[in-house]
C-alpha positions as CSV (number, residue, x, y, z in Angstrom):
1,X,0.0,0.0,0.0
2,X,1.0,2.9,-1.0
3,X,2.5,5.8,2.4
4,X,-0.5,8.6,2.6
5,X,0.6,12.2,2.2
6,X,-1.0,13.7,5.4
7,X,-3.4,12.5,8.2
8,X,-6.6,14.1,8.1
9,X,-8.5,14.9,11.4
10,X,-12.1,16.3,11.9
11,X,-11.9,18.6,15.5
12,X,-14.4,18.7,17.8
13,X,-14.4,22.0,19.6
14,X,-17.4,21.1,22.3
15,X,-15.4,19.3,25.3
16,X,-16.6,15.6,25.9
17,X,-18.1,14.9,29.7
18,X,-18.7,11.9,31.3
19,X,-18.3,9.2,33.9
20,X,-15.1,8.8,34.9
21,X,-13.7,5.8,34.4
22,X,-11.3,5.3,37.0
23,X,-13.1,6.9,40.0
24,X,-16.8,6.7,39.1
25,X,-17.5,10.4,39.6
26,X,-20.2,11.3,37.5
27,X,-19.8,14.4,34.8
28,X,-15.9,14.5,35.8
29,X,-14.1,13.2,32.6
30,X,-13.1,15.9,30.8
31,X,-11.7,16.0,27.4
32,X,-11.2,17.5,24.1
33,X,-11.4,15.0,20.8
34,X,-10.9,14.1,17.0
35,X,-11.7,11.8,14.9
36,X,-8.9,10.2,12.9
37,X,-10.0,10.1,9.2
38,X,-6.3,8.8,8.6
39,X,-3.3,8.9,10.9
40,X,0.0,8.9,9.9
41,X,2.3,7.0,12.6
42,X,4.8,10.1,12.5
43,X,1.6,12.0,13.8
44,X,0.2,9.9,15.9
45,X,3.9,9.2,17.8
46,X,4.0,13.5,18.4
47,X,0.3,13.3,19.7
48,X,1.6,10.9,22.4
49,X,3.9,12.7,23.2
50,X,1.9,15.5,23.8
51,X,-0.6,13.6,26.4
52,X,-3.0,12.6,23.6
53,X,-4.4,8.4,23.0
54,X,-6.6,6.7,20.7
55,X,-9.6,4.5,20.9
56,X,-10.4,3.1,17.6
57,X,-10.4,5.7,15.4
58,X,-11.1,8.6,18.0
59,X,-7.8,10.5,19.3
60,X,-8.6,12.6,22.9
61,X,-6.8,14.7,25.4
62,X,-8.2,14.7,29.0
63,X,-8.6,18.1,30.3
64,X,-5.5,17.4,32.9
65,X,-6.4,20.1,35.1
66,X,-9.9,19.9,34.9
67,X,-10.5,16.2,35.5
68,X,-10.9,14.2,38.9
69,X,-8.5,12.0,37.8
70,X,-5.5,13.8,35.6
71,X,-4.0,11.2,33.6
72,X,0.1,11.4,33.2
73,X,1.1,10.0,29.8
74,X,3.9,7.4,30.9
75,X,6.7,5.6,29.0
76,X,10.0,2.9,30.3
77,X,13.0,2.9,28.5
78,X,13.1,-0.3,27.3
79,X,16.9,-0.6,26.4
80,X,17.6,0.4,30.2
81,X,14.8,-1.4,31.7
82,X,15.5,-3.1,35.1
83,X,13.2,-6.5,36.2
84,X,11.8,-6.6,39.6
85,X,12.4,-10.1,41.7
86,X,8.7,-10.3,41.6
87,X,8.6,-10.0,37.5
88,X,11.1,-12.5,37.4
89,X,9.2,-14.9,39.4
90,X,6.2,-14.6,37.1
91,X,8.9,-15.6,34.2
92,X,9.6,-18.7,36.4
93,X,6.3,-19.4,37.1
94,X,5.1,-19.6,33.5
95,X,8.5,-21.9,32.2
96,X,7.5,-24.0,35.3
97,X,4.0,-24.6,33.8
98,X,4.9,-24.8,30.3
99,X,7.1,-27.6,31.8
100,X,4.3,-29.0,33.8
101,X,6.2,-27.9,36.9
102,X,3.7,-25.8,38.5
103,X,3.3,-26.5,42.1
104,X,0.2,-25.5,44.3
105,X,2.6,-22.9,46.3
106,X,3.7,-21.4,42.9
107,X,0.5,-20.7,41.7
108,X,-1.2,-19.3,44.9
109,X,2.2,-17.1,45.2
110,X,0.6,-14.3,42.9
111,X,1.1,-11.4,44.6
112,X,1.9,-9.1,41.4
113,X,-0.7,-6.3,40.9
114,X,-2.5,-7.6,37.0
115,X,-2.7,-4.9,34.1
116,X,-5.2,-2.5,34.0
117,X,-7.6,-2.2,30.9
118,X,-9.6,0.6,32.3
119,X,-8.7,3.2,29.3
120,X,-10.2,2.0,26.2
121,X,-13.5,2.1,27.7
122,X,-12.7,5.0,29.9
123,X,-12.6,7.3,26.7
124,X,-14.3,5.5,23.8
125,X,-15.7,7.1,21.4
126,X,-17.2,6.1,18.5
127,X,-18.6,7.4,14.7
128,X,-21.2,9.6,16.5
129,X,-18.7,12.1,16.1
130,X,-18.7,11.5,12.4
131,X,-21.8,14.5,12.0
132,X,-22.7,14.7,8.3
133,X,-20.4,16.9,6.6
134,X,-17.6,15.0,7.6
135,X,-15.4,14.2,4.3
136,X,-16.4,11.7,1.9
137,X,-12.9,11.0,1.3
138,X,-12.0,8.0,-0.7
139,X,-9.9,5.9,1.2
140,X,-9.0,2.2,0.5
141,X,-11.8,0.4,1.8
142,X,-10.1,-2.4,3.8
143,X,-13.1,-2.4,6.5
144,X,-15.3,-3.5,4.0
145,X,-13.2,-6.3,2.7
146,X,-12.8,-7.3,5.8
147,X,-16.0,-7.7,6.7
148,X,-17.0,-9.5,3.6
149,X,-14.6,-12.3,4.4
150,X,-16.2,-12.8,7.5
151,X,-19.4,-12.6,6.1
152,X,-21.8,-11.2,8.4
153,X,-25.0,-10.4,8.1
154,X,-26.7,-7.7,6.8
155,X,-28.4,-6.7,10.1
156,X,-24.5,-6.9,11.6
157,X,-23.2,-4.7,8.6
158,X,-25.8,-2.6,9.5
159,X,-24.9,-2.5,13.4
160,X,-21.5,-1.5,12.8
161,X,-22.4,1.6,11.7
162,X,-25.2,2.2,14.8
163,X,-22.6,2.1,17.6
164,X,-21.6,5.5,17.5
165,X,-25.3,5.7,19.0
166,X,-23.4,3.8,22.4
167,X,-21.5,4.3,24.9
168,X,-18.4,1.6,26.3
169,X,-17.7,1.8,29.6
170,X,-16.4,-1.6,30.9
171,X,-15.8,-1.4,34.5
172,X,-12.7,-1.6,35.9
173,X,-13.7,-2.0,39.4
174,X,-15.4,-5.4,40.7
175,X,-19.5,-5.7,41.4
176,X,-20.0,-4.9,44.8
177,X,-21.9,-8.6,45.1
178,X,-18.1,-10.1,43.8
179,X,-16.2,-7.8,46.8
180,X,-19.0,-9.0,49.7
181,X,-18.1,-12.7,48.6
182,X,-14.6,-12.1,49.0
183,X,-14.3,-10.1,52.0
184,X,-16.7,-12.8,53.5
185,X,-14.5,-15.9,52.4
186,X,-11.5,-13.4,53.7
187,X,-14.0,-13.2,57.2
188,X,-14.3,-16.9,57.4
189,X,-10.2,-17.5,56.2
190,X,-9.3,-15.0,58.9
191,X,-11.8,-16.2,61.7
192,X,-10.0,-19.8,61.6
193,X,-6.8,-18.7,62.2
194,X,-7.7,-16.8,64.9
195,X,-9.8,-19.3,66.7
196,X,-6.5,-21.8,67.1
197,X,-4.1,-20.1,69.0
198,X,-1.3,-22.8,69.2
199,X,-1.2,-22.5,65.2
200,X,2.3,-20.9,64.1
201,X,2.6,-17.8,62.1
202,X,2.3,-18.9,58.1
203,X,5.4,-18.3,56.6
204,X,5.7,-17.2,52.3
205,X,5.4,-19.9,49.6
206,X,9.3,-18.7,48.7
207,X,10.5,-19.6,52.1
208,X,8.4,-23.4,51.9
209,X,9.8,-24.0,48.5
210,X,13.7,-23.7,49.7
211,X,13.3,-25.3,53.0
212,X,12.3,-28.0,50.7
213,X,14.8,-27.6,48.8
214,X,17.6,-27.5,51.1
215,X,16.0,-30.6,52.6
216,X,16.5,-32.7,49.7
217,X,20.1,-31.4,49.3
218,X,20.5,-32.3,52.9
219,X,19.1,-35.8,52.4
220,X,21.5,-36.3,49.7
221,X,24.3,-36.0,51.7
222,X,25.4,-31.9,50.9
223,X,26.9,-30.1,54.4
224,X,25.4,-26.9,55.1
225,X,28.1,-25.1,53.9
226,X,27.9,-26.4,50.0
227,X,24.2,-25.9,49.9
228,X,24.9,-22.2,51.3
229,X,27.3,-21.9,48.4
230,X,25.2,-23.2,46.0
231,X,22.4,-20.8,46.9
232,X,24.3,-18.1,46.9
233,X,25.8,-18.7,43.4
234,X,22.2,-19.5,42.2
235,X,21.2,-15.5,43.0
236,X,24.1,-13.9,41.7
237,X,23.5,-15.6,38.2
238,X,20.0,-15.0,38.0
239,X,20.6,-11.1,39.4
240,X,23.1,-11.1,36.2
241,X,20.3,-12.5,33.8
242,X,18.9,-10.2,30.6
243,X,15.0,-10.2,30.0
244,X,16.4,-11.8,27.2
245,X,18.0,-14.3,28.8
246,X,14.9,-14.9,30.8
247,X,12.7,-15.3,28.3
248,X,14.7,-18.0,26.5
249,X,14.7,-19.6,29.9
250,X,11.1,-19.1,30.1
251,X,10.9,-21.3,26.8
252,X,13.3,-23.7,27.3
253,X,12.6,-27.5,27.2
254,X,8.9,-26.9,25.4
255,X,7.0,-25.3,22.3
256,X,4.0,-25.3,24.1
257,X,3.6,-21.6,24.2
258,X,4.0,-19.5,20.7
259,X,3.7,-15.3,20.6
260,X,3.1,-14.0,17.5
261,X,2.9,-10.3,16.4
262,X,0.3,-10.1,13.7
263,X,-0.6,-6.5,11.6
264,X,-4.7,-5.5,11.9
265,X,-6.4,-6.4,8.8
266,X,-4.0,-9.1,7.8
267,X,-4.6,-12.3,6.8
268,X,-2.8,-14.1,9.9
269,X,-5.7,-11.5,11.4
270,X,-8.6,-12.3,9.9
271,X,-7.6,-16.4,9.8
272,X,-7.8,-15.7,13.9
273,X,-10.5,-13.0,14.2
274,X,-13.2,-15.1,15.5
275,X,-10.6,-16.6,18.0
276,X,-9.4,-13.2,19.0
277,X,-13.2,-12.2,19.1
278,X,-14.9,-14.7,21.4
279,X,-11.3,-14.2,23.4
280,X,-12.6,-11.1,24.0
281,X,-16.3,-12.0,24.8
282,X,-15.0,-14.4,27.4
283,X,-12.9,-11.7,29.1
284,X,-15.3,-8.8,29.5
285,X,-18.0,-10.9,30.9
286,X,-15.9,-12.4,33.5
287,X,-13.7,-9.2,34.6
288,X,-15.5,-6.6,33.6
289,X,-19.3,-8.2,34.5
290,X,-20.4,-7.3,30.4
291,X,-23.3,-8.5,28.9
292,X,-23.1,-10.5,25.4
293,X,-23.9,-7.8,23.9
294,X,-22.2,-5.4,24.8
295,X,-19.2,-7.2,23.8
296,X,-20.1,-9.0,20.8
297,X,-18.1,-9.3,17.5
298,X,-19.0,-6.2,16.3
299,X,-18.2,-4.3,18.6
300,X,-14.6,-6.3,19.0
301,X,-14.8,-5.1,14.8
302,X,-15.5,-1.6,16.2
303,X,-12.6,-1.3,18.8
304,X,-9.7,-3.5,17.6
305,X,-10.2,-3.9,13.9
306,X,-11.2,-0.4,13.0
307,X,-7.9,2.4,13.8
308,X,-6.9,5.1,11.2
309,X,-2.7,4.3,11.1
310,X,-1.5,4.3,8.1
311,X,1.1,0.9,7.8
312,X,4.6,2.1,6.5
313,X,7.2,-0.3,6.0
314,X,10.6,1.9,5.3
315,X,14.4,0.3,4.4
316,X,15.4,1.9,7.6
317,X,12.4,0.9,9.8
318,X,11.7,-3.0,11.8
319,X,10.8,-5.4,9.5
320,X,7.4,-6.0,10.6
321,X,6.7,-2.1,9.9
322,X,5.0,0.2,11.7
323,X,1.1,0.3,12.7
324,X,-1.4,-1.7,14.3
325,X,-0.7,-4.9,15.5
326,X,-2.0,-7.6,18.1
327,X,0.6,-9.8,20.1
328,X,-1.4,-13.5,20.2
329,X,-0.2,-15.8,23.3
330,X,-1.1,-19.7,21.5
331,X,-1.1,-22.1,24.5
332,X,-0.8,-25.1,22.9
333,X,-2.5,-23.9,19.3
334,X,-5.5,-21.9,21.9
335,X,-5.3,-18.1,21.9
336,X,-5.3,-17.3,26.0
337,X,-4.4,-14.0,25.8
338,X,-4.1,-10.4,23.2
339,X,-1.8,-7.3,23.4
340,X,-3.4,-4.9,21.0
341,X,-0.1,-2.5,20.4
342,X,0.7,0.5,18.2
343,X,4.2,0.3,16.4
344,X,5.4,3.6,16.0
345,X,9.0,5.4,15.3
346,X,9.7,5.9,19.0
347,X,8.1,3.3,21.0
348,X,5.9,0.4,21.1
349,X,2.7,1.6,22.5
350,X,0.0,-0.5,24.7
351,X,-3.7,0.2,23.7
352,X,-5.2,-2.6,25.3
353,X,-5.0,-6.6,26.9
354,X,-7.4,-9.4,27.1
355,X,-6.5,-13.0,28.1
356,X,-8.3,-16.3,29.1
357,X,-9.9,-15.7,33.2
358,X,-8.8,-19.4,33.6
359,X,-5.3,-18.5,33.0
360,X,-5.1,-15.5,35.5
361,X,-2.9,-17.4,37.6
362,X,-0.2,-17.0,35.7
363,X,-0.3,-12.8,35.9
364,X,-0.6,-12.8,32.4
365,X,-1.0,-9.2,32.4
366,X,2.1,-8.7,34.0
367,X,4.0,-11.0,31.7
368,X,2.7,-9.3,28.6
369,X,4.4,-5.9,29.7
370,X,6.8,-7.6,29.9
371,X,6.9,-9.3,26.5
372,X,6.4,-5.6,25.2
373,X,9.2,-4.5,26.9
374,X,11.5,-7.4,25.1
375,X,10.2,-6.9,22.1
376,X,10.7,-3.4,22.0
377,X,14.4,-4.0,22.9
378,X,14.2,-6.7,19.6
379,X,12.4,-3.9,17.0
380,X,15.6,-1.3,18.0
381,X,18.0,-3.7,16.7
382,X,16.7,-2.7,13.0
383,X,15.0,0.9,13.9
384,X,17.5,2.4,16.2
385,X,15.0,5.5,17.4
386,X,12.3,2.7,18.6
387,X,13.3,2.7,21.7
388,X,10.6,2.9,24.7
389,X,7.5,1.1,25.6
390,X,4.7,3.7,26.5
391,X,2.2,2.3,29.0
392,X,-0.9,4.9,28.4
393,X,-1.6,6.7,31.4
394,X,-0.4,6.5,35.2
395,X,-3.6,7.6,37.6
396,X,-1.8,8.1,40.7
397,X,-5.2,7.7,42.8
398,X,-5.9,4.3,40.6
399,X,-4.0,1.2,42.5
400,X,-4.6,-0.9,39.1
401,X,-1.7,1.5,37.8
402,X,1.1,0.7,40.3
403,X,2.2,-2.1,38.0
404,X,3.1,0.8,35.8
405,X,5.5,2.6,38.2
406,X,7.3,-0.8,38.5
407,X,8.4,-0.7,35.2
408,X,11.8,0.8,35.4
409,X,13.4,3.7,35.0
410,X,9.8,5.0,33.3
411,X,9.0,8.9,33.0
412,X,5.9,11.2,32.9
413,X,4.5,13.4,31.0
414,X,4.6,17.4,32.1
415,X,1.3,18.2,31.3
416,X,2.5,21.9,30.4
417,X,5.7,21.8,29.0
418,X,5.9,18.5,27.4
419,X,8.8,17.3,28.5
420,X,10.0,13.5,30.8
421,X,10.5,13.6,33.8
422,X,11.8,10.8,36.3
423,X,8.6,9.1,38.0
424,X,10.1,8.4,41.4
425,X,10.4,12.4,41.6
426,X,7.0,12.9,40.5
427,X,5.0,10.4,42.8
428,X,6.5,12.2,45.2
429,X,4.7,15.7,43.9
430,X,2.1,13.3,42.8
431,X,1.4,12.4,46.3
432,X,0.7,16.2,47.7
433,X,-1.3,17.3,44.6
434,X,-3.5,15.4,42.5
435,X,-2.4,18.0,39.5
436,X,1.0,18.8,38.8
437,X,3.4,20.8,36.8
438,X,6.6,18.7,36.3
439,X,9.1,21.4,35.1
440,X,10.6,23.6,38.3
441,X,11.5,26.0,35.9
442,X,8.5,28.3,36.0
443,X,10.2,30.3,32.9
444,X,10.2,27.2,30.6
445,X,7.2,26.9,28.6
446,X,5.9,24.7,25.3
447,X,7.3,26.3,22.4
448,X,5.1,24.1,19.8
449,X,2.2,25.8,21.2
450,X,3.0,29.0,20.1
451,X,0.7,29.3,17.2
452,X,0.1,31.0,14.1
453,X,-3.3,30.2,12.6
454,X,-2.1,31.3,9.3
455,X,0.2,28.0,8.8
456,X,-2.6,25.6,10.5
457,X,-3.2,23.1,6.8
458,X,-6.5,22.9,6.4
459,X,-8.9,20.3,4.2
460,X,-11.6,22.2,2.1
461,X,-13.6,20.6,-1.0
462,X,-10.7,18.2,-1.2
463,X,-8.0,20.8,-1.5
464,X,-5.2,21.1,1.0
465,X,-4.2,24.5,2.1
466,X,-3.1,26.7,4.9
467,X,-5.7,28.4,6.9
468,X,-5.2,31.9,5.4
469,X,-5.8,30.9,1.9
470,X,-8.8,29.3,3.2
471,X,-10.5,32.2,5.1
472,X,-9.7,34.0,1.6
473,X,-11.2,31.8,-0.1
474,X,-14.6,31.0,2.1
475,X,-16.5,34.2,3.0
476,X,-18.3,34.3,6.5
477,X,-19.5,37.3,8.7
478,X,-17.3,38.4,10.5
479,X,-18.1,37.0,14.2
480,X,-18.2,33.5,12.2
481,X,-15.0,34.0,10.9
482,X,-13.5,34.8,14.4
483,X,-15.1,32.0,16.2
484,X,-13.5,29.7,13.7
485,X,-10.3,31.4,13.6
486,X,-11.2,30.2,17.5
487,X,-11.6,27.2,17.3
488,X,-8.9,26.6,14.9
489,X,-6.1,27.8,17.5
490,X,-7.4,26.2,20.3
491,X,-6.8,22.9,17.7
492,X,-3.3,24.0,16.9
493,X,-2.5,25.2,20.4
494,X,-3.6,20.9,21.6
495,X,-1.7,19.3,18.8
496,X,1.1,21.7,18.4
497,X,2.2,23.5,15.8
498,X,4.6,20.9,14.2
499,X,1.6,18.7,13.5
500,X,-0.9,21.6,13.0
501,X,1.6,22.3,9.7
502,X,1.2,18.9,8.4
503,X,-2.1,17.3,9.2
504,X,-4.9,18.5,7.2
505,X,-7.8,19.8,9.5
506,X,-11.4,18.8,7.6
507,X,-13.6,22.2,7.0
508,X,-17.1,22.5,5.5
């Protein structure tokens, strides 16, 4: 396929309210929107970086100082990235069951917080932001090809088009009647220990497993002193081990589990869509308490298939390319889990992950960060400037996001200036005010907001031109004129000017 020229983006100046996704305040997300007609990955990479995401084909902003919940854009660098002993042990654990290892006191020993998937429905959007004058620009029309090949119906072609009249929002939080079960079972756990007051204080799965140990080295005939050595040898080689190394150890001795990285719209894709799909089903019924319906193929189609990245494949680029791609975990030849990923210059970029509940044992969330992680590290060997994994955003009031700050060294976002910042630094601001201005420097300020309105590339009756030829060219009253003119810098001033000069902004 040939590379498209420009994105093109319709703006929508009314700010988007709503239930906040993280909290459950009513009326407190806050956030300003547009709908990605096309997206170039160039583009889409200096959104990011300016605090913006996407959900399908709808890029937003939250209103960072507005919002109950601000929400800190947040990235690891990859190539320096340093594995926690509890990451490694979920490594461990999964070669253990790939080897049909697994013990009971490895798999109750899951104390590593899972991923959160709260965003995607936090701030989807959908084609109700389509209104009709929006462009009928002639674009490839892979959708449609793809959904004649899985020949739906025609009521389902049909109800592709009607979600834009819904609204996602998959709960991140468990029922209240899931939380009385488990506090009660928690009760009842708690009530038995207390009531036998000879009984010993329990000691870690981690301390059980090498007193066994050391009790069968004993029983062989080792002194104390060679099993000591051998422990201690035992840590300094797996302190000294890459995420590399430990993935290869992870898949040593079986073939049982297979990741592939497959491009949306594919064929590898569309050969596993209705996999992926009731994958899916299965997962937001049982975590998220969704009906069928509200999670049925088409609106997996909606969500995961649709996205307006353009693929580019340059000589100097990772051989898969760069754009939208799902990471598939086959457990012997079943899908049990999805990473739905962005490839773009600078990073790899989470969007979303959905995995078999039968398999949550094995933190699968937590291993498929970490999977991101290696395989950002593997795309940098042929695209040098790939070099971070960007984890959406850090809520410091949401504890589903403290998986994120374990991913080290990571940086945040300064919602003003733009630039990284260490994340141990800014917890610590993080932790006296909700909202926060990264940058000390009180002089510094965002130089790609300075805007001139004149250079903003606009889209009119198919032409592409700046914004002064346009108001030239288009003749308004004057109080029309200056509440575009309006509405046109606030655009420029969210998206910055470098990207305000080369993606074409859709006018009527």
């Amino acid at each position: 396929m040939a590379k498209q020229s420009y994105s093109i983006v319709v703006y929508y100046a009314k700010k988007e309210r709503g239930m906040c996704g993280y909290c459950k305040n009513s009326n407190m997300s806050f956030s300003s929107g547009m709908q990605a007609v096309i997206m170039e990955v160039q583009d889409y990479q200096a959104l990011i970086d300016r605090g913006w995401r996407r959900s399908a084909c709808y890029c937003y902003k939250p209103c960072m100082d507005q919002i109950c919940c601000p929400s800190y854009t947040i990235k690891c660098e990859a190539l320096n990235f340093k594995i926690t002993k509890s990451q490694k042990k979920i490594l461990k654990r999964m070669g253990k069951f790939l080897r049909n290892e697994l013990q009971k006191d490895d798999m109750m020993d899951t104390s590593e917080e899972e991923r959160d998937n709260t965003e995607i429905g936090h701030f989807s959007r959908s084609g109700k932001h389509l209104e009709e004058d929006t462009p009928e620009i002639k674009v490839k029309a892979v959708d449609d090809e793809i959904i004649a090949r899985l020949q739906p119906t025609n009521s389902e072609k049909g109800a592709i088009s009607d979600l834009g009249t819904q609204q996602k929002q998959p709960e991140s939080i468990p029922r209240a009647a899931n939380q009385n079960e488990n506090c009660q079972a928690a009760s009842r756990s708690l009530e038995s220990v207390e009531m036998n007051p000879t009984r010993g204080p329990c000691k870690k799965a981690k301390l059980l497993r090498i007193e066994r140990k050391q009790n069968k080295l004993l029983a062989q005939g080792k002194t104390q002193a060679e099993i000591d050595a051998m422990f201690k040898k035992d840590k300094q080689q797996n302190q000294g081990k890459s995420l590399e190394e430990l993935f290869d150890e992870m898949l040593s001795g079986t073939n049982r589990l297979e990741i592939k990285s497959v491009r949306v719209k594919s064929d590898d894709f569309l050969e596993s869509f209705d996999a992926s799909a009731d994958l899916y089903k299965k997962y937001q019924m049982a975590i998220h308490g969704e009906s069928a319906e509200e999670c049925d193929k088409k609106t997996f189609l909606y969500f995961f298939v649709q996205h307006p990245l353009e693929p580019w494949t340059p000589e100097n680029g990772p051989p898969c390319g760069y754009g939208a791609f799902h990471e598939q975990y086959w457990l012997d030849n079943e899908l049990i889990a999805v990473g739905v990923i962005d490839i773009l210059p600078f990073c790899v970029s989470s969007v979303y992950f959905f995995y078999d509940p039968a398999y949550s044992f094995l933190s699968l969330g937590t291993l498929s960060s970490l999977r991101e992680v290696y395989l950002t590290r593997q795309l940098n060997k042929s695209a040098k400037d790939l070099q971070y994994y960007y984890m959406g955003f850090y809520i410091h009031s949401c504890p589903k996001m403290r998986y994120k700050a374990r991913m080290k060294p990571s940086k945040l976002l300064c919602p003003e200036t733009y630039e990284w910042f260490d994340i141990d630094p800014c917890i610590k601001k993080l932790d006296k005010e909700k909202y926060c201005r990264f940058n000390e420097n009180l002089d510094a300020i965002d130089q790609d907001t300075v805007v001139d309105t004149d250079k903003v590339l606009v889209l009119y009756r198919q032409t592409a031109m700046p914004f002064r030829i346009y108001r030239e060219r288009v003749q308004q009253p004057i109080t029309e004129q200056e509440e575009e003119k309006k509405e046109v810098e606030e655009y420029a001033t969210l998206v910055g000017m470098k990207c305000a000069q080369r993606m074409l902004l859709y006018r009527t």
